[in-house]
C-alpha positions as CSV (number, residue, x, y, z in Angstrom):
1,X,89.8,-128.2,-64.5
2,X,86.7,-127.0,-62.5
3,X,87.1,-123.8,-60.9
4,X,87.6,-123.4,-57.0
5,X,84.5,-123.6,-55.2
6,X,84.3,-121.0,-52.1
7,X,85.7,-123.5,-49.5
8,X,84.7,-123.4,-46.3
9,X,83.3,-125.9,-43.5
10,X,80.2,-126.7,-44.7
11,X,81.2,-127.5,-48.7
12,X,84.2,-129.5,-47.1
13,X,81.3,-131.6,-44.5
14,X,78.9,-131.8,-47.5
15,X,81.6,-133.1,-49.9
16,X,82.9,-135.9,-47.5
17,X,79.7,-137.3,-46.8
18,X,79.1,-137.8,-50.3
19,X,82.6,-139.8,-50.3
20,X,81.9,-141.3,-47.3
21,X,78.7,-142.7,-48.9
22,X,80.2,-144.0,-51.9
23,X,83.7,-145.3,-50.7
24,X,83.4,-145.6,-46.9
25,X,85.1,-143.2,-44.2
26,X,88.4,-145.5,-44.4
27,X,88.6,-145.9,-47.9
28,X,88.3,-141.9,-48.1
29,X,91.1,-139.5,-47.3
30,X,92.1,-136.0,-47.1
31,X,93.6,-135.8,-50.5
32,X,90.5,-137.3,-52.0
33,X,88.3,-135.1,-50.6
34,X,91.3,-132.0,-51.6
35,X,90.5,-133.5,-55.4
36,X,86.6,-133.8,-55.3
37,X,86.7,-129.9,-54.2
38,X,89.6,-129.0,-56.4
39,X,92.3,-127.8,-54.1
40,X,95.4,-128.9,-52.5
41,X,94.6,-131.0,-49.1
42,X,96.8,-128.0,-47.3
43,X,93.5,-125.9,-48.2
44,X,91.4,-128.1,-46.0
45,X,93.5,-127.8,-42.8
46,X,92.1,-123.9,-43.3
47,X,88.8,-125.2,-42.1
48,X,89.2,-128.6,-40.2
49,X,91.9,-130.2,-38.3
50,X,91.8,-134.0,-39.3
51,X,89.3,-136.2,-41.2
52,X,88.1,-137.6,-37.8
53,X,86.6,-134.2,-37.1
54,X,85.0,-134.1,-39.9
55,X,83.4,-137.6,-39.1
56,X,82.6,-136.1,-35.8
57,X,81.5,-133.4,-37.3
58,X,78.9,-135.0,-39.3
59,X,77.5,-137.7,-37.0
60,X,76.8,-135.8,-33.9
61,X,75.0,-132.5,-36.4
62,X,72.2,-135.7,-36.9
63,X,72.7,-137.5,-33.3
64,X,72.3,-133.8,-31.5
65,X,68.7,-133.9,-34.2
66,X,67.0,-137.0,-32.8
67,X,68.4,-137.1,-29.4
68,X,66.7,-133.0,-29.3
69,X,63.5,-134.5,-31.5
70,X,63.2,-137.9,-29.2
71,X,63.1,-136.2,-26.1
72,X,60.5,-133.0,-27.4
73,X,58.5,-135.8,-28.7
74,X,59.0,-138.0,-25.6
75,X,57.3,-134.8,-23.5
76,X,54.3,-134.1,-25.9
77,X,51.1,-134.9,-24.9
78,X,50.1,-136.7,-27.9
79,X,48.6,-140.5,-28.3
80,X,51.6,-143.1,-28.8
81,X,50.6,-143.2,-32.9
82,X,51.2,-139.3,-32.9
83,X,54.4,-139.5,-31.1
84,X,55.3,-142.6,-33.3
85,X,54.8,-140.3,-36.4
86,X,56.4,-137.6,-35.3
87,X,59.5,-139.7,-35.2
88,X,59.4,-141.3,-37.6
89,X,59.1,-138.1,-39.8
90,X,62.1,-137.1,-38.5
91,X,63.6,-140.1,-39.7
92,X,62.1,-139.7,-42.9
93,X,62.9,-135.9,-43.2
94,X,67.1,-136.2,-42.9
95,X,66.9,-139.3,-44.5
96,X,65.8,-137.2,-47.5
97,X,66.9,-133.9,-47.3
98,X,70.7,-135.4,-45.8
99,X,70.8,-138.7,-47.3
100,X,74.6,-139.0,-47.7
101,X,75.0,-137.5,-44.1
102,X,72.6,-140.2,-42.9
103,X,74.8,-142.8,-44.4
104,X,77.5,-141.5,-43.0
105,X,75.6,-141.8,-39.4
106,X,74.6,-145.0,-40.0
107,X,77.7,-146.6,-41.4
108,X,80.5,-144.9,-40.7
109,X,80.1,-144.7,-36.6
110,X,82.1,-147.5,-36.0
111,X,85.4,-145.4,-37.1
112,X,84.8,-142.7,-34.5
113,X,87.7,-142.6,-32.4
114,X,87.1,-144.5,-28.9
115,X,85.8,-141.7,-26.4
116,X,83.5,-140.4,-28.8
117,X,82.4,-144.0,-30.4
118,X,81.2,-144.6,-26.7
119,X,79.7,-141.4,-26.9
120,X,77.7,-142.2,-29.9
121,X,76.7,-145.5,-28.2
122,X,75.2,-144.1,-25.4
123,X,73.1,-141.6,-27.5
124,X,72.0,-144.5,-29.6
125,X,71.3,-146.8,-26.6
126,X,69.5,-143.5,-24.8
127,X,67.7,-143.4,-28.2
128,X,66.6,-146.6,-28.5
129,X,65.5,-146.5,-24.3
130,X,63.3,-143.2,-25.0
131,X,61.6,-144.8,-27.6
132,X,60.9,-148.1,-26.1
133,X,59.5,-146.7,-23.4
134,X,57.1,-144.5,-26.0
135,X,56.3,-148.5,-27.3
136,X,56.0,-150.1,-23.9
137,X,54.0,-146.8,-22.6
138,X,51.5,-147.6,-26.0
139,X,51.3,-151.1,-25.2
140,X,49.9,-150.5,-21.4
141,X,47.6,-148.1,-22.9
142,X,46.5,-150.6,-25.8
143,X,47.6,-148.3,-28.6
144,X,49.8,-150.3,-29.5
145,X,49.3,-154.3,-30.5
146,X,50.3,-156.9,-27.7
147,X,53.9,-157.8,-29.0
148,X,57.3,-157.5,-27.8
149,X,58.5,-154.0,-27.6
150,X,62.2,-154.7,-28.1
151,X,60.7,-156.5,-31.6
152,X,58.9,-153.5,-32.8
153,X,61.6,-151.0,-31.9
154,X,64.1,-153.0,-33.8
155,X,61.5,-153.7,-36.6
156,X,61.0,-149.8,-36.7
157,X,64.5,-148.8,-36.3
158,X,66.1,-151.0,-39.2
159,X,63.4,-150.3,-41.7
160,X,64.3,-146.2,-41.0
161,X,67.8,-146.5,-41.1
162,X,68.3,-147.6,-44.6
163,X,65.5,-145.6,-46.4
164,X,68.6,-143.5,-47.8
165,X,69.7,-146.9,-49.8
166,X,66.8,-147.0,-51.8
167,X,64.6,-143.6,-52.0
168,X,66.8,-142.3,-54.4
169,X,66.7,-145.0,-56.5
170,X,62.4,-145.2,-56.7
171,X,60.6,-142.4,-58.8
172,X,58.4,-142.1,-55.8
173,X,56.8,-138.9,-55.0
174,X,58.2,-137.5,-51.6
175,X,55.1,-136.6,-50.0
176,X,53.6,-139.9,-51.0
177,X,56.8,-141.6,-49.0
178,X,56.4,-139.5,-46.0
179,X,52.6,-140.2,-46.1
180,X,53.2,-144.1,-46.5
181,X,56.1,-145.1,-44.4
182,X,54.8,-144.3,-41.4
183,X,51.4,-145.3,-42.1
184,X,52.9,-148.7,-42.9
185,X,55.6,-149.2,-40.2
186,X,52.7,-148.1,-37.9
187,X,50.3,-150.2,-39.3
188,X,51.0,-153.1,-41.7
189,X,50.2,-154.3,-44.9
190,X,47.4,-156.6,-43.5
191,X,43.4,-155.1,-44.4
């Protein structure tokens, strides 16, 4: 048997978003995170007070990120590219550096109890409303190709949210991914 690591908050949050990741947040429970950390499930109730705040836990660390990120971007003045960039690196950077946390985000929402699920909506949808306007604001300004801003939001947004499925999978350097994902969302694959 594995020696006890030094439990606390963070190990116990790190931990379950790797389970989270592989299993799913309702196919997870306390005792199976107790086993992956090698102590009795009493040990985690030291630290946290259910597995639902440990889902909070995890999902509004990363929706406080990009709602803080959207809305420092959103007030730059930089060219719509520049601001596209910037969040899209941010995208890019948790997606690496938090990929099991980022799953967690972007599958496991939907178990979020009801107040806070709505909660999470609203970020999203406040999101997703900050950066369409960035979109529609590049459009006006011709920055941005004549095409349906809901379209290129939705286009951008799906192709971020599931980097974490397959980066780990590639032998692709990292600063090659964070050079070329943007530079392709932004623009294309067309000379």
């Amino acid at each position: 048997m594995n020696s006890k690591p030094n439990l606390s908050k963070s190990v116990i949050l790190k931990t379950s978003a790797q389970l989270f990741r592989q299993e799913s947040f309702a196919q997870v429970s306390m005792r199976d995170i107790a086993n992956a950390l090698n102590v009795k499930a009493a040990s985690l109730y030291n630290h946290i007070s259910s597995k639902d705040e440990i889902l909070e836990e995890l999902i509004f660390e990363l929706v406080d990120m990009f709602m803080s990120k959207i809305e420092d971007t959103q007030k730059k003045t930089l060219n719509t590219k520049s601001k596209l960039e910037d969040i899209i690196q941010t995208h890019i950077e948790i997606a690496l550096h938090r990929p099991n946390q980022y799953a967690t985000l972007n599958n496991d929402w939907k178990y979020l109890k009801q107040k806070k699920r709505k909660y999470f909506i609203d970020q999203r949808q406040n999101y997703e409303k900050v950066l369409k306007q960035i979109i529609e604001k590049g459009i006006q300004n011709n920055n941005i190709k004549d095409c349906n801003p809901e379209i290129i939001l939705y286009l951008m947004l799906s192709s971020l949210r599931t980097i974490h499925l397959w980066y780990e999978k590639k032998d692709i350097d990292t600063n090659t991914f964070k050079k070329e994902i943007p530079k392709l969302i932004l623009e294309g694959i067309i000379k």
